[in-house]
C-alpha positions in Angstrom: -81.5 55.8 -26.1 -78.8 55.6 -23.9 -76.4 58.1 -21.6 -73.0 56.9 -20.9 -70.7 59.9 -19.0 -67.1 60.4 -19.5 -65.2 62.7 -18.2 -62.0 64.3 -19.7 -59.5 65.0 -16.9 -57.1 67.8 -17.5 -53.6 67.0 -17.7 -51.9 69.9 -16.4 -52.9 72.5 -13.4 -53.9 75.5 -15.8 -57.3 75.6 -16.2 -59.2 74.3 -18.8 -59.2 77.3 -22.1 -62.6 78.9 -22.8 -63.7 77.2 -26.0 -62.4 73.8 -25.4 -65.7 72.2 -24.5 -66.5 73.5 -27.9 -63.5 72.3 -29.6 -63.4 69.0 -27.6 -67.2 68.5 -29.1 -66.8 68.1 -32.4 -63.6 66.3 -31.9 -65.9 63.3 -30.6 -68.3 63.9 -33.4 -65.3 64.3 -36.3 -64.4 60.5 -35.1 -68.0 58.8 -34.5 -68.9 56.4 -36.6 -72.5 55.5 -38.0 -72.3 52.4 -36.3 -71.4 54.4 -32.8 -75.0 55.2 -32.6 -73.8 58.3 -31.3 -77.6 60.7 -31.1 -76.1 63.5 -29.0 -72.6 65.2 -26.9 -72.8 67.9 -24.1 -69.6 68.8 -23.3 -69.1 71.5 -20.3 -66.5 72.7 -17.9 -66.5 71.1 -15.0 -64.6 70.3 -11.8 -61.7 68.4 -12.6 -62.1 69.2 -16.9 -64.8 68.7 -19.0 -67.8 66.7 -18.3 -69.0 65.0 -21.2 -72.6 63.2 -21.3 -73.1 60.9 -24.7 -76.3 59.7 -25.9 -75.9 56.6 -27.7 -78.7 54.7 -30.1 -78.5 50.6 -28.5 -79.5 48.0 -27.4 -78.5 47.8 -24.0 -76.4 49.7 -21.6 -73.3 47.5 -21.9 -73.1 47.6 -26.2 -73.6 51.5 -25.5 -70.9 51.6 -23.2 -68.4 49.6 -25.9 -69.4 51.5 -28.5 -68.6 55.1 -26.5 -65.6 53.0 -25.2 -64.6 52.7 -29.0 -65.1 55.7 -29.8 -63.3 57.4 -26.9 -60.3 55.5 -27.6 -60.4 56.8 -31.0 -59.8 59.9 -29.9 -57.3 59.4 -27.4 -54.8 60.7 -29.4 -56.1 63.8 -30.2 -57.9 64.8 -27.1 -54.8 64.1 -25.4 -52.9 66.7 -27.6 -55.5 69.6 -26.4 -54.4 68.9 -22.8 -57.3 66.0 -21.3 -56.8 62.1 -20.5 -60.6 60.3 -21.2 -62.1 58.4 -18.5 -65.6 56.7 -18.4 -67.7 56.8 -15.1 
């Protein structure tokens, strides 16, 4: 298994709702894929948004990172409508 972290950076300078880490959750799993390999999401407040850790079934580090790419870009849309911008670290 492998553990990509993203974060999601707040767009605006309110601070992040309570339930959002929640909601911002099972946004990422409503878009996974089988062939994400996606195993398991924390998803908690932190600093500068939410701090997201993904644990992703492959093969190596870099197909884990595509994949999670993938699958972050997905949902760019609709993470973006909740008030957060994706970035990997």
């Amino acid at each position: 298994m492998r553990v990509i972290q993203a974060c999601l950076v707040g767009t605006s300078a309110d601070p992040a709702a309570q339930g959002v880490a929640s909601l911002l959750h099972d946004l990422l799993w409503a878009h996974a894929l089988p062939s994400d390999g996606l195993e398991h999401v924390r998803a908690r407040t932190g600093e500068h948004g939410l701090d997201v850790v993904l644990f992703v079934r492959a093969p190596s580090d870099a197909s884990a990172l595509a994949r999670m790419r993938a699958l972050l870009d997905r949902t760019e849309g609709p993470v973006a409508s909740h008030g957060f911008a994706l970035a990997l670290r």
